[in-house]
Each structure stands twice: as structure tokens, then as C-alpha cells.
C-alpha positions in Angstrom: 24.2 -42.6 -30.3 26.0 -39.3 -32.1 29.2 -39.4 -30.1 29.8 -35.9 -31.9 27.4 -32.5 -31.1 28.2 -30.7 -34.2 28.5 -27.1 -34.4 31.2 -26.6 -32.0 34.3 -25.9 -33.5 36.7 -24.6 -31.1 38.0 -25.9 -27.7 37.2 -21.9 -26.3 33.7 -22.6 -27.8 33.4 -25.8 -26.1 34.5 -25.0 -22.6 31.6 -21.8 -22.9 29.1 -24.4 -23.3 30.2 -26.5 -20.7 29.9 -23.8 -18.3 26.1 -22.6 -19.5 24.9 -24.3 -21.7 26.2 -28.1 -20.9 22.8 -29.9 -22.1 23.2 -29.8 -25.6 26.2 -32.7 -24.6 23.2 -34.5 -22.7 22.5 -37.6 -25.1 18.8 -38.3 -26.3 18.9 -41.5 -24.7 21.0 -44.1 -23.0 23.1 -46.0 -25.9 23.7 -49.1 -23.4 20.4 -49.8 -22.7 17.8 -47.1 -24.7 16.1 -45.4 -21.2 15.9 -41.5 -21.6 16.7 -40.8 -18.0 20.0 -39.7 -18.1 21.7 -37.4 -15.1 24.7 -35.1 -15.4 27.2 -37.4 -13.6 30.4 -35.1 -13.5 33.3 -34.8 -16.0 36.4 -36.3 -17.4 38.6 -34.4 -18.7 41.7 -34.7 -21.7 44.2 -33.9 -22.8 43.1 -31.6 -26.4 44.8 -28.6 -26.6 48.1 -30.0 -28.2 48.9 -26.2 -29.6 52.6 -25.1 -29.2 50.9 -21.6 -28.1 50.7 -21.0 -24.2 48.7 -20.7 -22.3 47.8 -24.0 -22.9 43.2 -25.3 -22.3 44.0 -28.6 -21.0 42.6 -30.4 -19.0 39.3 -30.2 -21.1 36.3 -31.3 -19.5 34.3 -33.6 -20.7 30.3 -33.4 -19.9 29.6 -37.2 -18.4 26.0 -39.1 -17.8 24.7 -41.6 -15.9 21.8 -43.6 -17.1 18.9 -43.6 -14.4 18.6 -48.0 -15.2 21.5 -49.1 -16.5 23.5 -47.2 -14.2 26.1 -46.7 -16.7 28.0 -43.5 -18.0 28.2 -41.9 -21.0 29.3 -38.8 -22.7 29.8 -36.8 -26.1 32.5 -35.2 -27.8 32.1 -31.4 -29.5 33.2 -31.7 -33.3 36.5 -29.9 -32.5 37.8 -33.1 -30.4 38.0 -36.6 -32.2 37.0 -39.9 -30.2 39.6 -41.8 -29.3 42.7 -39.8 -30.8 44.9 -37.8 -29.4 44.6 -34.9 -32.4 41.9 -32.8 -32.7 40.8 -33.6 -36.1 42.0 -30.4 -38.0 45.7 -31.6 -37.5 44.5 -34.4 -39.4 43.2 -33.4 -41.5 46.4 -31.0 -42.8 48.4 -34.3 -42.7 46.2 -36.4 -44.4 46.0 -33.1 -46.9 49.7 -33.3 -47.4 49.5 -36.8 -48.0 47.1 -36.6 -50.4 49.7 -34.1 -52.0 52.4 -36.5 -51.9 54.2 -34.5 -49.5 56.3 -35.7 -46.8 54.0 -35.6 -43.7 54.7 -35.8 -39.5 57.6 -35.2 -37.6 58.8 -36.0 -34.3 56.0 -35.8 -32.4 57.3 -33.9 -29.9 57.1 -30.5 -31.3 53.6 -30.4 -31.5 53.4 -31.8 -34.9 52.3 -35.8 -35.2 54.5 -38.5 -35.5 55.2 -40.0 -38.7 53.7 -43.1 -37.4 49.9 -40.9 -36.5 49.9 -40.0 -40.1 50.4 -43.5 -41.4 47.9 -44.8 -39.1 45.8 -41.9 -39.8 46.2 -42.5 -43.8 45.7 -46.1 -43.2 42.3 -45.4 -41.6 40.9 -43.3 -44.5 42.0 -45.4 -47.1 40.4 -48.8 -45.5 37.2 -46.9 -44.4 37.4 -44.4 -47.3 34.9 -45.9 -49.4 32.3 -45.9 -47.3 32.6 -42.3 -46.0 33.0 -41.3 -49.5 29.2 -43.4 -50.3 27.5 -42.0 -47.0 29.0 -38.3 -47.7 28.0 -38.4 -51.4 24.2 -39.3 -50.3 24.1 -36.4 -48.5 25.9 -33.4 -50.1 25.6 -34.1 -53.4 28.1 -31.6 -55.0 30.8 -34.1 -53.9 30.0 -36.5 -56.4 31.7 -34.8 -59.0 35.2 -36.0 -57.6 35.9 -39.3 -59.4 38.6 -40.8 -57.7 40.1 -41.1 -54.0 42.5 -38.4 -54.0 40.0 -36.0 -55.6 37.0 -36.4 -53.4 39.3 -36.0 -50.2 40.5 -32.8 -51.7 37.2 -31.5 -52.1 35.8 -32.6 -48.8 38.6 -31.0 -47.1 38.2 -27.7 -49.4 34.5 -27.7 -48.7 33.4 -29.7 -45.1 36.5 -29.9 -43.5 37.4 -33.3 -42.1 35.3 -31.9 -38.5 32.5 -31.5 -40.0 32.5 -34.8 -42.2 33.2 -36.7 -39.5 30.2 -35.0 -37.3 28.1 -36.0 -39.9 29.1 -39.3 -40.6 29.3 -39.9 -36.9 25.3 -39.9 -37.2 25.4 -43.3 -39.3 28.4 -45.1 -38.4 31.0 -45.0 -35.8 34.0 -42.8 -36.2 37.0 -43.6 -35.9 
């Protein structure tokens, strides 16, 4: 199942959607067990708005499903939220930019900024998985094949996809993150 519905950038964006238009969130079909009976079954919500600027989004609800024979829930992310972080993927990706920079990344986390540790899990992550993002991204937009090495295709992803949008479409052939 795409954990990601691509195409929605912002958390403004998002929280329009969830108010009319909440079934593009709906998932084709149940990931547990494959039926395509699936009910809206309420929201979560999170935490995403991490933005020094007030006023502040959160909570952020999240669009939730229950599977007609299973019985179990399920839900999807816009691209502007990551799974399972606590950054929304643009602060990533300007830290994993810097990295690639060699520039000293994160700070306290308290300021808004992540922690130095977030950015070394974060560069951990893309190095150990990098190659096979780099193989699956490469199949499908083919001008980032020019990039020879690590540093360089990252650069170019980030000047042209944006790490959202990468991961939205990687998130259609593997899992992410």
C-alpha cells in the first residue's frame, strides 16, 4: 500500500482536503488483508507543524480506515508529512543538503531546528538505503543518471524532486523510511 498520496505539499493543503475532499486518503484496498471495503473510521492526529512561526497547525489530523473484514485500521500520509518521523521531510532534506555540503548540521533541538543526533540518523538512513533509492529513482526519471557518485545524485535529486517528492515516489515500490 502507498503510505504517501502525493501531490500535497503543504500542511494548509492537507488540512483543506481533509475537510472536503478526505477520499483521495481512502486506500485502494486493505494492506492487512487485500478487501476493498474500507470505511472512514475517524482520525489521529500529530504533531507536524514543528515551525517556530505561531500560530502553530497542530494537532494535524490524520484520515483513518477500517477494513470491512479484517476489521483493522489504516491510514495515509500527504507527501508533506514523513511516516514515522517527527520532521516533515523538507527539514530533512536541508540537513541532509548541508551534510552533503560538509557543513555542520543540527542544533539543539529545541529551537525548532533537529538535533544533531536526527541528522546523523537521518544521514545514516540515506547512506545505508541510498543505493537503492538512487536505482529505483534512476529507472524512473532518467535525467538523474547523469550524477555519478553519492554526493552528486543527492544534490541533483534535491535541486530537481525535492526529497518529498522522491520519497512519494519511492514510497510506491518500497517502504519509506
Amino acid at each position: 500500500m502507498q503510505r504517501i498520496v502525493a501531490g500535497i505539499t503543504t500542511l494548509e493543503q492537507h488540512l483543506e482536503m481533509v475537510k472536503g475532499k478526505r477520499e483521495v486518503y481512502r486506500p485502494p484496498s486493505c494492506p492487512h488483508c487485500g478487501i476493498k471495503l474500507l470505511c472512514q473510521h475517524g482520525y489521529y492526529y500529530r504533531k507536524a507543524d514543528l515551525r517556530v512561526q505561531r500560530p502553530s497547525l497542530n494537532p494535524v489530523p490524520i484520515c483513518r480506515y477500517r477494513c470491512g473484514g479484517c476489521r483493522r485500521t489504516c491510514s495515509r500520509l500527504p507527501e508533506c508529512i514523513a511516516p514515522r518521523r517527527w520532521y516533515d521531510w523538507s527539514v530533512q532534506q536541508n540537513s541532509l543538503s548541508a551534510r552533503l555540503d560538509g557543513l555542520p548540521v543540527g542544533g539543539g533541538g529545541d529551537d525548532g531546528q533537529p538535533a544533531v543526533r536526527s541528522t546523523a540518523r537521518w544521514w545514516a538512513w540515506l547512506q545505508a538505503r541510498g543505493q537503492i533509492f538512487a536505482f529505483s529513482l534512476r529507472c524512473r526519471f532518467r535525467e538523474l543518471g547523469r550524477a555519478s557518485d553519492f554526493t552528486g545524485f543527492w544534490r541533483q535529486v534535491f535541486a530537481t524532486l525535492g526529497l518529498p517528492r522522491a520519497m512519494a515516489w519511492l514510497d510506491r515500490e518500497m517502504s519509506v523510511p
